[in-house]
C-alpha positions as CSV (number, residue, x, y, z in Angstrom):
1,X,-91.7,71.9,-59.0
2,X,-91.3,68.5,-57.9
3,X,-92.7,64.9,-58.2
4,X,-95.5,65.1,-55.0
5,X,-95.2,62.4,-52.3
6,X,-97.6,61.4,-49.9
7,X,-95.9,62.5,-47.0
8,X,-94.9,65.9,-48.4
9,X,-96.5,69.3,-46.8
10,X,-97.3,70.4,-50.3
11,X,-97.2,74.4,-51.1
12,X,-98.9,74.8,-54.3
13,X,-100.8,72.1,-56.2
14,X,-104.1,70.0,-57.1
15,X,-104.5,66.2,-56.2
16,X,-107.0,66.3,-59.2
17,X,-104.7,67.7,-61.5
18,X,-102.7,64.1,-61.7
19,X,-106.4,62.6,-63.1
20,X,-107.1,65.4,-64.8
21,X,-103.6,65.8,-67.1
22,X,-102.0,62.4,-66.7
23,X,-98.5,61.9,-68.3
24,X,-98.0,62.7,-71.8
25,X,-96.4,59.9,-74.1
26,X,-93.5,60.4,-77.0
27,X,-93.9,59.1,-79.7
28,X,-90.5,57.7,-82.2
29,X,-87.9,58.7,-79.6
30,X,-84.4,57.4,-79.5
31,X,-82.1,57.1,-76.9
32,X,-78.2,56.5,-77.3
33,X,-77.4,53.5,-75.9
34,X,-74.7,52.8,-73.4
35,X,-73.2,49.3,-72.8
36,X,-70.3,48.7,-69.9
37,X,-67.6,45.9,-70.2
38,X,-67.2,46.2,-66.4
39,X,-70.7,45.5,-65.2
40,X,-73.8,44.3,-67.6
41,X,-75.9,46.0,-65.2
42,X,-74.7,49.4,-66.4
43,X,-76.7,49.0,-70.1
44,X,-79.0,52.2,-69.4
45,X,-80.5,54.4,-72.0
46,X,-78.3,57.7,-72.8
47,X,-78.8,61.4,-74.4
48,X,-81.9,61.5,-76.0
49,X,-81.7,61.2,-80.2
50,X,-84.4,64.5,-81.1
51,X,-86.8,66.7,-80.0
52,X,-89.8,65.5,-77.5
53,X,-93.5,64.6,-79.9
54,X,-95.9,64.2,-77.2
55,X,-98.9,61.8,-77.3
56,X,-102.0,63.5,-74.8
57,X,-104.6,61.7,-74.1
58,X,-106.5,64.2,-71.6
59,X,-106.6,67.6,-71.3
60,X,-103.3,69.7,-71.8
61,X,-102.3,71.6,-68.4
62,X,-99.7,74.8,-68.7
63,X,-96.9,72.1,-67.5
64,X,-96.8,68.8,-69.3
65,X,-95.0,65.8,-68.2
66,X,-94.3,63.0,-70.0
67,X,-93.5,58.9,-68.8
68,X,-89.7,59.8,-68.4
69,X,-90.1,63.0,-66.3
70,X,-89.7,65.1,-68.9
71,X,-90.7,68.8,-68.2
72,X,-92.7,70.8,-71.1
73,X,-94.1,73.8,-70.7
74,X,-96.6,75.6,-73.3
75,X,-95.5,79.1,-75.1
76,X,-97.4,80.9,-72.0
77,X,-95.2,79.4,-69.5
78,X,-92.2,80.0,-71.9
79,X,-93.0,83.5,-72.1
80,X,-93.2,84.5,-68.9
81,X,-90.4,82.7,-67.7
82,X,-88.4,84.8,-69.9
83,X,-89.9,88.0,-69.2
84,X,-89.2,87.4,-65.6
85,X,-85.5,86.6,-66.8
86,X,-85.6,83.6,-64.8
87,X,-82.4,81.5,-65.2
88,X,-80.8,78.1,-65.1
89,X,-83.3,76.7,-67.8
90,X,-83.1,76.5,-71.5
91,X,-86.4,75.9,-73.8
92,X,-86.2,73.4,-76.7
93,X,-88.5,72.7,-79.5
94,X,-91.1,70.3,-78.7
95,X,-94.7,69.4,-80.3
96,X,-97.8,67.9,-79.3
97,X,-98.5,65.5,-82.2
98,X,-101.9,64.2,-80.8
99,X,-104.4,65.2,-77.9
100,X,-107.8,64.3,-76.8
101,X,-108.9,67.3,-77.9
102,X,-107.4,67.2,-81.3
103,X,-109.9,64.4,-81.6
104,X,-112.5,66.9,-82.1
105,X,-110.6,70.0,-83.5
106,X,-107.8,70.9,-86.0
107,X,-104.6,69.7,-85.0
108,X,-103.6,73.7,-85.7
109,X,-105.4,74.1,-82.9
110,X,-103.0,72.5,-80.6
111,X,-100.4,75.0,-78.3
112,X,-97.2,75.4,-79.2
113,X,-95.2,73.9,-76.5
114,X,-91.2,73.8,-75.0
115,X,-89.2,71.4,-73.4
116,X,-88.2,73.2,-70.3
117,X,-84.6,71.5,-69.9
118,X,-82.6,72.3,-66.4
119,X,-79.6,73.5,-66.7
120,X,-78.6,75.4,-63.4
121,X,-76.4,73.4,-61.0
122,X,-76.8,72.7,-56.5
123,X,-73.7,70.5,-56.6
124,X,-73.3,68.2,-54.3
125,X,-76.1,68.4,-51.5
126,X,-75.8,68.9,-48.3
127,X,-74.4,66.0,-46.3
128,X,-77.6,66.5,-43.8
129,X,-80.1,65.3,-46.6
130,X,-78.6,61.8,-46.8
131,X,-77.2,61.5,-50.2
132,X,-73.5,60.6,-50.5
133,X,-71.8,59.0,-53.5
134,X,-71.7,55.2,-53.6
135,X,-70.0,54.6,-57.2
136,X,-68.3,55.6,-60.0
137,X,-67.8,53.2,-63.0
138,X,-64.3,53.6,-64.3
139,X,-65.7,51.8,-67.7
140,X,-68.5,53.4,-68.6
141,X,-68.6,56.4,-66.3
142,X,-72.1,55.6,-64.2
143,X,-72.9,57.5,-61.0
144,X,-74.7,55.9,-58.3
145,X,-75.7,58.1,-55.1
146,X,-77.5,57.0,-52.0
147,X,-81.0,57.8,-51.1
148,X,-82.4,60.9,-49.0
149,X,-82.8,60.5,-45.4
150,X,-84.2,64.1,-44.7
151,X,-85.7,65.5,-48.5
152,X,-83.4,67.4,-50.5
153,X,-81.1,70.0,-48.5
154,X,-79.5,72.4,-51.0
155,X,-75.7,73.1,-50.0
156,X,-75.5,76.7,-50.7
157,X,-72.1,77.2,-51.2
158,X,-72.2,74.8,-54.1
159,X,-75.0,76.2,-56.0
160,X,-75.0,78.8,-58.6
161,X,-77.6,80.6,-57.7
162,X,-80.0,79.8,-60.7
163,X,-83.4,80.2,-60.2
164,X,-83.9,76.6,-61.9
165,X,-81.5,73.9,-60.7
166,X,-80.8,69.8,-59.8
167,X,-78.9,68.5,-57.5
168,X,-76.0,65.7,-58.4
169,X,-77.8,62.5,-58.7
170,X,-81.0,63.7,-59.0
171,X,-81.9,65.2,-61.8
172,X,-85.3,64.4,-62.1
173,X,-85.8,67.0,-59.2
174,X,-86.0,70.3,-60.1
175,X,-85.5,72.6,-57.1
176,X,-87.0,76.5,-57.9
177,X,-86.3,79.4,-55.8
178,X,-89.1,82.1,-54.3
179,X,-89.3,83.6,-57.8
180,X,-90.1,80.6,-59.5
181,X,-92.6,80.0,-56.9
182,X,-94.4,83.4,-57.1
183,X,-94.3,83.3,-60.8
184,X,-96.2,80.6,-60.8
185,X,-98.7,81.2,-58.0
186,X,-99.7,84.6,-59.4
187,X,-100.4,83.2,-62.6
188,X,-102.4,80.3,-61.5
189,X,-100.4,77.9,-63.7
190,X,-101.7,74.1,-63.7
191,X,-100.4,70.7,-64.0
192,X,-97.3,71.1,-61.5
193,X,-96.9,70.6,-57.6
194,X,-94.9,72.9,-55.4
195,X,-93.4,72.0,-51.8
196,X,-90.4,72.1,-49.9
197,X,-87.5,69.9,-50.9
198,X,-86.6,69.1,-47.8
199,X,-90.0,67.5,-47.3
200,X,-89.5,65.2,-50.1
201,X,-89.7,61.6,-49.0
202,X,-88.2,58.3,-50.6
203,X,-90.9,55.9,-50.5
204,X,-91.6,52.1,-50.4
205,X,-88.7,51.8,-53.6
206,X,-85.5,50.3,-52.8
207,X,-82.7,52.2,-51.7
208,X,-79.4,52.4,-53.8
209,X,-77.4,51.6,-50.9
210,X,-79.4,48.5,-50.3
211,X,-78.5,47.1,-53.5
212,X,-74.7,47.3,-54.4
213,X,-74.7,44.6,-56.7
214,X,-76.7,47.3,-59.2
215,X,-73.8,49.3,-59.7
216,X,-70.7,47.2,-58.3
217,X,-69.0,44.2,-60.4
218,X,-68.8,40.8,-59.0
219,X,-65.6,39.8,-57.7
220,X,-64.0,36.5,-60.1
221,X,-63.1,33.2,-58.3
């Protein structure tokens, strides 16, 4: 269940499902906001201030995602996650305020929807994919890890075995295990892409490690 890249030998999924759904927008969200003495650069967004009050402007798939990579997941999905007693996830309250096809019908209409939030932990990953710790801010407490040079590659003696889990520095990754997978295969649920992690590929972005003066303070003269 992660972001698709073009390189990726992708296991479950439609191309036309990224026209079809789009991302979702939120609408009056708040972010606490974290400054650093130690490096300016550091200023970054923090928890989120409420629950998630999505803005659709297509059609609603059984996953929703919005601008920030947040995961939501209609009452279906919700349900059979929890019949299956799927773990490493926790479901909080979330609302779809407008839609395109609240446009032309009641806005009772509209599913009820949960934010799927990750909770189960891979630790560190495996030294293989790449990703190695660059930085820790003793002010402020920001992380910065390196970029993946083989995909994702869980280290299985540091995962808890949740069905649902990140690894540390990216959270925006959600690795699932064969159950997960099935689940949704079986039920022919839309709106999310399903391949190996280890497939995942970094792109044309710039790399952490390329740019230490992100997350490192300038030396005084």
């Amino acid at each position: 269940m992660l972001h698709v890249q073009p390189e990726t030998t992708q296991v479950y999924g439609r191309q036309e499902w990224e026209t079809k759904y789009g991302a979702a927008d939120v609408k009056d969200i708040d972010y606490e906001s974290i400054t650093c003495t130690l490096v300016p650069g550091h200023r970054r967004a923090g928890a989120r201030i409420g629950d998630l009050h999505l803005l659709i402007s297509k059609d609603i798939g059984d996953f929703i995602w919005t601008y920030m990579s947040e995961c939501v997941v209609t009452d279906t999905v919700a349900r059979l996650m929890t019949q299956e007693k799927l773990t490493g996830f926790r479901l909080r309250d979330a609302s779809i305020v407008t839609s395109g096809r609240s446009i032309m019908k009641n806005a009772n209409s509209l599913p009820k929807v949960w934010e799927l939030e990750v909770q189960g932990k891979g630790g560190d990953a495996d030294p293989e994919s790449g990703i190695r710790l660059l930085h820790v801010c003793p002010e402020c407490g920001y992380t910065a890890y390196s970029s993946f040079q083989r995909g994702i590659i869980v280290d299985e003696s540091q995962w808890d075995r949740t069905d649902l889990f990140t690894v540390n520095g990216y959270r925006r990754h959600i690795i699932i295990t064969e159950r997960v997978k099935d689940l949704i295969i079986r039920n022919k649920l839309t709106n999310c892409a399903i391949f190996r992690s280890q497939d995942l590929r970094w792109g044309n972005i710039p790399r952490p490690e390329e740019r230490p003066e992100l997350f490192i303070a300038k030396q005084s003269t």
